[in-house]
N, C-alpha and C positions, 0 to 999 in steps of 0.2 A: 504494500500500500504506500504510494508515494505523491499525490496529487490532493490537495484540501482545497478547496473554494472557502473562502472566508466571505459571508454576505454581514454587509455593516452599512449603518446610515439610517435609511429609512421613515416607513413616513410618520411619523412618533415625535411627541413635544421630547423625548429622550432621545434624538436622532446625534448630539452634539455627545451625551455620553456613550451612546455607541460606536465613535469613531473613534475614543478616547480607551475604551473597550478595545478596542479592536485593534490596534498598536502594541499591547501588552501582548495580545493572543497569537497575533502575527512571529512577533519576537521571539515567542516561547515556542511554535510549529516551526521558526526557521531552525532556532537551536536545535529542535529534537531530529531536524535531518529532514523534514519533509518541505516538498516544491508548493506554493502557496498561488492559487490564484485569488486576488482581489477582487471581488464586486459590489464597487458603492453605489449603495440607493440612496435617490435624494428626494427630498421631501412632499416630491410628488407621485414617486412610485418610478420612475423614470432611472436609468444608469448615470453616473457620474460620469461624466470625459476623465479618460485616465491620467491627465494631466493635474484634474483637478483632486481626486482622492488620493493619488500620491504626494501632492501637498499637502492633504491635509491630515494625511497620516504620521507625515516626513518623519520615514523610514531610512536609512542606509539601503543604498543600492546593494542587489544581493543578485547571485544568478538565478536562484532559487525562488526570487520573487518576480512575480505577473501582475498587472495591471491589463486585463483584456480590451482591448476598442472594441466596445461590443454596445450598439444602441438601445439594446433590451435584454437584459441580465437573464429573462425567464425565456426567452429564446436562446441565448446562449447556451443555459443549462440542458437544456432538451437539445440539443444539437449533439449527434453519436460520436463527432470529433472532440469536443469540448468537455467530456463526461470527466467530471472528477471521480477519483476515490468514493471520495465523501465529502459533505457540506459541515461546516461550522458555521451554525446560524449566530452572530453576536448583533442581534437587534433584541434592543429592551423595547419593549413596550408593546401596543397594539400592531399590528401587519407585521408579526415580528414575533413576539412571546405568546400570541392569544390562541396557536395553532394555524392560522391561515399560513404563514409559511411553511408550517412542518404538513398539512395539507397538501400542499401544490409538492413537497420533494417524496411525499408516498406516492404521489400519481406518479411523478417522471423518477419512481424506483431509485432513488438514492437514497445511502444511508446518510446520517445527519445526527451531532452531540445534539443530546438534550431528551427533554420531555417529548413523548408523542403528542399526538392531536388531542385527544382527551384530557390528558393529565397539563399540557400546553394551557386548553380553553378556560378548562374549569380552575385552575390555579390563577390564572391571568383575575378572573371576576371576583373579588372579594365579597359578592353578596352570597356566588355559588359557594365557593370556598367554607363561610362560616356555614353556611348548611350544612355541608357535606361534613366538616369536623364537627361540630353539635351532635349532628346522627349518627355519627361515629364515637360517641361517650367524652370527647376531646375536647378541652377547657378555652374556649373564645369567650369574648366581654361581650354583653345584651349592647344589642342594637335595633338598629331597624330601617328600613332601604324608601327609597322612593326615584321614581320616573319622571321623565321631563314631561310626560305623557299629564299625568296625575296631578306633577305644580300646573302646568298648563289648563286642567279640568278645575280648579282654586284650592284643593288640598294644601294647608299651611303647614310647613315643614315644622313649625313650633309647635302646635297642635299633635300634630304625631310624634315625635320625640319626647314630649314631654310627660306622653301617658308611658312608658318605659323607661325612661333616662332623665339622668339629673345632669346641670351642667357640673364644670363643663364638659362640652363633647367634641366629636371629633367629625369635623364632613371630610368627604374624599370620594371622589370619580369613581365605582367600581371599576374601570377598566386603565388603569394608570397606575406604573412604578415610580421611582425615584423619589417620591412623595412631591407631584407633580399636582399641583391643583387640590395641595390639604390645607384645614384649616382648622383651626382653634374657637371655640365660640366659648364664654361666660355668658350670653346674655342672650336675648331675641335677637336684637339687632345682629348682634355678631355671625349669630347661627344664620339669619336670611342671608349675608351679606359673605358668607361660608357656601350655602346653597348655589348661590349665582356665579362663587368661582368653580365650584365643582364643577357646573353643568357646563362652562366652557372646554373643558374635556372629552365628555361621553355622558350618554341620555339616562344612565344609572349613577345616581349616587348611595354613597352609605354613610348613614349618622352613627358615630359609634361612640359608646360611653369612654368618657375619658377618666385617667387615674391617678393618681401619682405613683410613677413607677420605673423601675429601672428597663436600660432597652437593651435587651441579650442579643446575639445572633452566633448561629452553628452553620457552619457548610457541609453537607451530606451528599457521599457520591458512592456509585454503584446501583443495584439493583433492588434487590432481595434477598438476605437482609441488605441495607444500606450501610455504608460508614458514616462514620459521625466526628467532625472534626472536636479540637477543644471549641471553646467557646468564649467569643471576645463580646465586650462591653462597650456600648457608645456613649461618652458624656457631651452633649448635644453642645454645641456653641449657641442656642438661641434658645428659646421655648422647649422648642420641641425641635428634632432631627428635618428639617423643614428639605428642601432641595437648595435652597442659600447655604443650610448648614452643611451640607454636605460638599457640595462643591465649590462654593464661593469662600466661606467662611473660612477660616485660618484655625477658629477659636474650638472647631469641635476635637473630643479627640477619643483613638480608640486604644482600649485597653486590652491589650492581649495576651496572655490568657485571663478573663473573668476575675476576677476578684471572687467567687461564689465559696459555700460550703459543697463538703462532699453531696452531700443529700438534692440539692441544687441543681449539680452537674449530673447524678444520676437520671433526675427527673426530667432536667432539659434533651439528654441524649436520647431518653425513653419519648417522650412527645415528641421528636423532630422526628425519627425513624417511623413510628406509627403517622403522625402526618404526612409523611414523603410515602408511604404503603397505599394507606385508603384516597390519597389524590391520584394514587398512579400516577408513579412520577418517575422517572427514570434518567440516569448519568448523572445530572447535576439540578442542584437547589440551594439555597441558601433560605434556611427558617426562622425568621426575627420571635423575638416572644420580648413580654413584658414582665417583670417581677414587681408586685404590687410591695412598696415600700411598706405598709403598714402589717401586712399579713404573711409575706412572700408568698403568697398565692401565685404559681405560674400562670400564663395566659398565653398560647397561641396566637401573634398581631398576623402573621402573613406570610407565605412563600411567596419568591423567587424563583424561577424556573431558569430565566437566562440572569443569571446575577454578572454585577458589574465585574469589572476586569480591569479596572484604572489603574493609577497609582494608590488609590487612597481606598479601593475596595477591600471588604471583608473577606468574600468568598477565597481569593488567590492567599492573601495575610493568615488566615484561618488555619489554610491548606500547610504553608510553609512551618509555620507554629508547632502542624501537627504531624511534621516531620517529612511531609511530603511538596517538595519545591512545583515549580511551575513545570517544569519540561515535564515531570515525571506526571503530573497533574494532567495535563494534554493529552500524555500516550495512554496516561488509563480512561479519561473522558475518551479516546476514539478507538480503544480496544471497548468498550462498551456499546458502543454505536455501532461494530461490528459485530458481536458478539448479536445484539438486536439483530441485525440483519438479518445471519444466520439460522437464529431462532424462527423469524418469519418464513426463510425460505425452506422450513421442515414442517411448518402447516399446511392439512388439505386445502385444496382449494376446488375440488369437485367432491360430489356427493357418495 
C-alpha cells in the first residue's frame, strides 16, 4: 500500500482548521514512507488550483508529495488511473465528518480512516448522539433540541428550556465541531440571542444544561474492543472552550496527563470505549466528557469522529503521551481502514 489521497478544506465554517489538520497528517504519511496525493476542497464544494492548496499548506517540497490539477476532486477519484490506496478524509465538520463523504468513497469502493457512514452521521448530530447514549444507560446532561422549522411556527426557545433546565445553558448547532456557533446564556435574553447564533449554522439546535465542570478528553483508536489513550485536561482561556479559545487565544491550556484520581481515569476509559461501541464508531474519535466540580459526577459532552490534527490538538498530544507518536499513529489508523476493507470484502452479497 503506497498511494493516500488526503481530502482537506471543504465546505464547513471549520474549513481553515482542516487545512491546519491536514499539514500535520501530510507530514506524519510522508514520514511513515507513503506517496500522498492532495485534494483541497474549497468552500464551495469545488477543487483548489494546486497552486493554491500548496500554499496554503506550505509544505516542503517532497517527491512523494502531489498536488493533482484536477477540476473536480470527485471525478478525479473515480477515474481507474487516479485510484489511490486509500482516502484520508481530514475535513471536520459537515460535507466532511457527517458521512456524506464517507458515503460517496463506499460507492466509488475505496477504503478510507475513520468512522463509516452511520457511526460518521449519527456522531456528527448531537441531538442523535445524546439519544443514542441515554438509550444506551450512558450518562449525558438533560437537554432538549429545537428546529428552525418550530422557532419559525412561534415556539419560544425560553418556554421550552425552561420546563427542563435551569440556567445557565448551553445552545449549539446540532451539526457543528470546533465549538462553532456555541453559546452561553444566564438569562432570556442571552439564551434568544444564543438561538439566532446557533441557527446560522444548521436548522437543528440543542439547549443543553450547563454546569460547573471540568472538560476531560481521551483519544480512542481501533475497533472492538477500542484503545483508550491517557486523558488530558483543558483549562479554557475564556468562559468556556469557545473556538476563540481554542484557536485564537494564547491563554487556554492543556494539561496532559489529567490531573484525575484512579477511580476517575477508570471511569473515563470505561464510558469513552462503551461510547465509541454503541455509536459504531470505528479507527479514530476523540470523547470530550465533563467532571461536575461539585459531585465528580462524569458526563459524556460529545464525540469527534474526524478530530483535529493541528499543532494544539488533543487527539495526536493524547496519542504521543500515550506512548504512541504520530507516524506510528497513521500506520495503525490505515492498517485499520484496511483491515475494514477486508472485513467487507468477506461479506455475502447475494442470497
Amino acid at each position: 500500500m503506497e498511494r493516500v489521497a488526503v481530502l482537506c478544506g471543504g465546505r464547513s465554517a471549520e474549513h481553515e482548521v482542516s487545512i491546519s489538520s491536514a499539514r500535520t497528517v501530510i507530514a506524519g504519511l510522508l514520514e511513515a514512507g507513503y506517496f500522498v496525493e492532495v485534494l483541497g476542497i474549497d468552500k464551495q464544494g469545488g477543487s483548489f488550483k494546486p497552486a493554491s492548496i500548496q500554499s496554503q499548506l506550505d509544505l516542503p517540497k517532497n517527491k512523494r508529495l502531489n498536488y493533482p490539477g484536477t477540476p473536480n476532486w470527485i471525478h478525479w477519484l473515480s477515474e481507474p488511473e487516479n485510484r489511490p490506496d486509500l482516502v484520508f478524509p481530514v475535513l471536520h465538520g459537515p460535507y466532511g465528518e457527517d458521512g456524506t463523504v464517507q458515503g460517496l468513497l463506499e460507492l466509488l469502493d475505496l477504503p478510507y480512516v475513520g468512522a463509516g457512514v452511520a457511526g460518521s452521521a449519527v456522531s456528527m448530530n448531537k441531538i442523535h448522539t445524546k439519544e443514542i447514549l441515554k438509550a444506551n444507560g450512558l450518562p449525558v446532561l438533560p437537554w432538549t433540541a429545537l428546529s428552525r422549522a418550530e422557532f419559525d411556527r412561534g415556539i419560544k426557545p425560553a418556554h421550552l428550556a425552561e420546563k427542563v433546565l435551569e440556567y445557565p445553558v448551553f445552545i449549539k448547532p446540532a451539526n457543528m465541531g470546533s465549538s462553532v456557533g456555541i453559546s452561553k446564556a444566564s438569562s432570556r435574553k442571552e439564551l434568544d440571542e444564543g438561538v439566532s447564533t446557533a441557527f446560522r449554522y444548521d436548522s437543528h439546535i440543542l439547549i443543553e444544561q450547563g454546569i460547573d465542570a471540568r472538560e476531560i478528553e481521551v483519544s480512542v483508536l481501533g475497533c472492538d474492543p477500542p484503545g483508550v489513550s491517557v486523558a488530558g485536561e483543558i483549562i479554557p482561556g475564556a468562559e468556556f472552550y469557545s473556538y476563540e479559545a481554542k484557536y485564537i487565544s494564547s491563554k487556554s491550556k492543556l494539561l496532559i496527563p489529567a490531573p484525575l484520581e484512579a477511580d476517575l481515569k477508570h471511569r473515563i476509559t470505561d464510558l469513552a470505549a462503551a461510547a465509541f461501541r454503541c455509536l459504531q464508531l470505528e479507527g479514530m474519535a476523540r470523547m470530550d466528557f465533563l467532571i461536575e466540580r461539585a459531585n465528580s459526577t462524569v458526563w459524556i459532552n460529545e464525540p469527534n469522529t474526524i478530530p483535529g490534527f493541528t499543532e494544539i490538538s488533543m487527539y495526536p498530544k493524547l496519542w504521543e503521551a500515550s506512548g504512541t507518536g504520530l507516524v506510528d499513529l497513521i500506520r495503525s489508523l490505515i492498517a485499520l481502514a484496511l483491515e475494514r476493507r477486508d472485513a467487507k470484502a468477506r461479506l455475502a452479497v447475494d442470497r
